[in-house]
N, C-alpha and C positions, 0 to 999 in steps of 0.2 A: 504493500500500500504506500508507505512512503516513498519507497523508489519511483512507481507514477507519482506521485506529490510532485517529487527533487524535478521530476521531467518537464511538470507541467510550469515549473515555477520558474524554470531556467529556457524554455518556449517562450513562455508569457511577459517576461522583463522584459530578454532582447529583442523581440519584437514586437512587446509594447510599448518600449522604450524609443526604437526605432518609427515607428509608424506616428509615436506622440508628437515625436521630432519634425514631422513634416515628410519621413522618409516614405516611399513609396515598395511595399513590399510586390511588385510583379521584378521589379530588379533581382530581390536576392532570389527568384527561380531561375537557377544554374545547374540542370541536370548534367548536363557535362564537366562542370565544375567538379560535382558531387563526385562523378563515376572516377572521376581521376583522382580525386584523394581517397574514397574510402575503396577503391576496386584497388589501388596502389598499396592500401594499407593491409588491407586482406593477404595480395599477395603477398607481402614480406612476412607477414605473420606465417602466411604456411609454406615458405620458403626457407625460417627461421624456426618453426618447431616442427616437434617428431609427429608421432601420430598421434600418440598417446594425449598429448596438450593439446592438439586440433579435437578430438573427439571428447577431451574433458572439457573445454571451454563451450562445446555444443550442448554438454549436456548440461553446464551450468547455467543456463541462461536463465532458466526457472525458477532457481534460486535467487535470482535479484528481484523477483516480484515477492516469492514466497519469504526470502531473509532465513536466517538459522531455526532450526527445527526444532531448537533447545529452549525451552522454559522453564519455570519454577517446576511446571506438572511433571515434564519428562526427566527432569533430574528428581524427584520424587518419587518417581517409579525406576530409576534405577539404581538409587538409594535400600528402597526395599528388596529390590530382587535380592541385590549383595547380602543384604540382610538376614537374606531368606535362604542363600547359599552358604554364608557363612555359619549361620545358626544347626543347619542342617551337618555341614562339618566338622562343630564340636561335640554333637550330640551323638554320631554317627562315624564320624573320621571323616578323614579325607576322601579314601576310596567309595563312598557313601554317593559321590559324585560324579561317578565312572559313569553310572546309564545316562547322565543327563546332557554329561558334555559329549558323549559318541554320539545319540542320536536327542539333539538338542529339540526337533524338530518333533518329535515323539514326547521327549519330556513333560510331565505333567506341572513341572516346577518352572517352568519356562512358558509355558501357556498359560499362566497365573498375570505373568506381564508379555500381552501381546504386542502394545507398541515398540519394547524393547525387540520382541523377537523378529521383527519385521523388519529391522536391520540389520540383516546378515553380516557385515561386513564388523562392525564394532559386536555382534554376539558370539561370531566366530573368534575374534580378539580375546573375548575374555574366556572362551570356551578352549583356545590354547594354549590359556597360564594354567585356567584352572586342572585343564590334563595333566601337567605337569607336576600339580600339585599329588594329582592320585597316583602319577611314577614316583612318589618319592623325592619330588624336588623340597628342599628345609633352608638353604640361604638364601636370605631375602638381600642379602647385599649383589648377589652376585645374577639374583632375577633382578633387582629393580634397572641393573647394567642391558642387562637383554631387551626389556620393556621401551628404557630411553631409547634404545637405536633403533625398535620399532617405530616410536612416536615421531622421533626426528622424520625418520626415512617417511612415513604419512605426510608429516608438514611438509617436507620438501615438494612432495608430490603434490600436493596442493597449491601448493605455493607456483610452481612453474607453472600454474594453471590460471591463476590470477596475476602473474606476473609478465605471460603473454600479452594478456589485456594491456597493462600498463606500457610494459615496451611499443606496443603501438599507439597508443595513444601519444607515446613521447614522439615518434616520428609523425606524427598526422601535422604540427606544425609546417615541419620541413615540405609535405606533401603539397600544403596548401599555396607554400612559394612557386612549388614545381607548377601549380594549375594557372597561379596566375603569370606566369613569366610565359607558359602556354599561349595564357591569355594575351597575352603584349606583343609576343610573336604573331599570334593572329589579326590582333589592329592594326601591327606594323603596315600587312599588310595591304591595308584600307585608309594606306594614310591619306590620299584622296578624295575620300570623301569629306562632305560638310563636318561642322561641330559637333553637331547633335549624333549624327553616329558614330562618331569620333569615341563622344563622351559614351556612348551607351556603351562601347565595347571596352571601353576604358575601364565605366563602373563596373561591367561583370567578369573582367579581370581579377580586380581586386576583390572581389566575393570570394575566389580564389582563397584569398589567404584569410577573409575572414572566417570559412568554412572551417580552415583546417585548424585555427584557434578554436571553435568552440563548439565543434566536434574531440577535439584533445583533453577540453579542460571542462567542459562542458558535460559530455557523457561518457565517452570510451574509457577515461582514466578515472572518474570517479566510478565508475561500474567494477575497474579492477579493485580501486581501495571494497570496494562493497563486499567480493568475492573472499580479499581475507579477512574479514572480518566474521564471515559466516564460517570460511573454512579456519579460521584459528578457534570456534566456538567447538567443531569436531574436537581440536586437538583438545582441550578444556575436557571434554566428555569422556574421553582417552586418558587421562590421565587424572580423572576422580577414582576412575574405574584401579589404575596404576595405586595410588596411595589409599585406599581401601584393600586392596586385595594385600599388599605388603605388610600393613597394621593386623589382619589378619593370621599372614606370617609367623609374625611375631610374636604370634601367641594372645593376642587383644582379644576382649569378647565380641562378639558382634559389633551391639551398639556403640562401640568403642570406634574399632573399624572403620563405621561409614561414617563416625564423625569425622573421620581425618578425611576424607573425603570429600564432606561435607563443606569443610572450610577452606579448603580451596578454591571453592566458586565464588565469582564477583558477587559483589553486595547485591544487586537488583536479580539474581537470579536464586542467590541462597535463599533456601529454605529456613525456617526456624527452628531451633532444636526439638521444641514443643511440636513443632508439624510433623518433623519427622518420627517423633516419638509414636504422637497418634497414630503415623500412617503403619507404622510395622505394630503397632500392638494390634489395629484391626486385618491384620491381614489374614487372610483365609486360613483356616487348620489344613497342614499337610496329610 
């Protein structure tokens, strides 16, 4: 929602601001203006990443409307699950965890929280410490080393995926010189004619480079700030998951556990210890 908001509001200036002015907006329609900065800017981007960043950046674009997936509720239900795995652990053992993490999918402890389970990707993560735990793994110093080069190598992968976005946006200025010097080459060649067309192809030169300012700064580049900010909210989620599971380790009780967990989340998305309390005392009997 805000992302259309930022759109409309960054539309609505400059060409309210323009049109208030006396400016006449049939000027700034430069389709070919257009095609030549951002058909330029495209191509350098996939001339400049692998596949992997062309097909991540496609699939994130939904995520700039929808923003991060994380809120008080979904950190609340992954709060308890831990809760409800670790409780299961001390009462049970470790290997007590075997059926759930081989076929998580089947688990009855895992369908208890389905919006967790419906992200394979972060349930499979925690589904491969916690096997580890029912091999027998006991140093939490030398998991939490394993976990970090998980997390990192995640953010980097994210990251080169909003960092795409931004790299072009950095060049869409330069693009916008290249459309209008285009532009100027093409008046050159009508230096001939009267003022007035002189001037009109003068002005839609210079659209040129107005395009590729606020196409840069305007959306292409804050759309990438957008993308890490949703994707550093993963790495956040990943690494509740990491300092619960290790407090665990450690020998902590449960509610012990998820509180270190707990406290790592930003102010506006932490829960209250009180919420959390209530929410695992009411949780279903196993």
């Amino acid at each position: 929602m805000f992302f259309i908001v930022g759109i409309v509001v960054v539309i609505g200036s400059v060409i309210g601001g323009y049109m208030a002015n006396g400016g006449h907006l049939g000027v700034l329609w430069q389709p070919f203006e257009l095609l030549i900065i951002f058909g330029a800017a495209v191509g350098s981007f996939i001339v400049g990443s692998p596949k992997t960043v062309i097909l991540g950046v496609a699939k994130s674009m939904g995520l700039l409307i929808k923003g991060s997936r994380h809120n008080k509720k979904t950190y609340l239900e992954l709060l308890s699950l831990l809760y409800a795995i670790f409780k299961l652990a001390k009462t049970k053992g470790d290997l007590a965890l075997e059926s759930h993490v081989e076929r998580p999918d089947e688990s009855p402890l895992f369908g208890k929280f389905p919006n967790f389970s419906k992200d394979h990707h972060t349930r499979d993560f925690l589904c491969d410490y916690l096997r580890l735990l029912t091999l027998g793994t006991n140093n939490a110093h030398e998991l939490e080393s394993v976990i970090d080069m998980e997390i990192e190598q995640h953010h980097e992968e994210l990251h080169s995926i909003s960092n795409a976005l931004i790299t072009m946006s950095d060049g869409m200025p330069a693009l916008g010189i290249v459309a209008a010097v285009l532009g100027v080459i093409h008046t050159m060649g009508s230096i001939t004619e009267p003022p007035e067309v002189l001037g009109h192809l003068i002005g839609a030169a210079l659209v040129g480079t107005f395009l590729g300012v606020l196409l840069a700064y305007g959306f292409v580049g804050p759309m990438g700030r957008n993308l890490e900010a949703v994707f550093a909210a993963e790495t956040k989620y990943l690494q509740v998951i990491k300092a619960s599971l290790l407090a665990h380790m450690q020998g902590y009780a449960p509610q012990i556990s998820i509180e270190f967990g707990r406290k790592i989340l930003p102010s506006d998305l932490r829960p209250s210890f009180t919420e959390v309390e209530e929410t695992v005392t009411n949780l279903p009997p196993d």
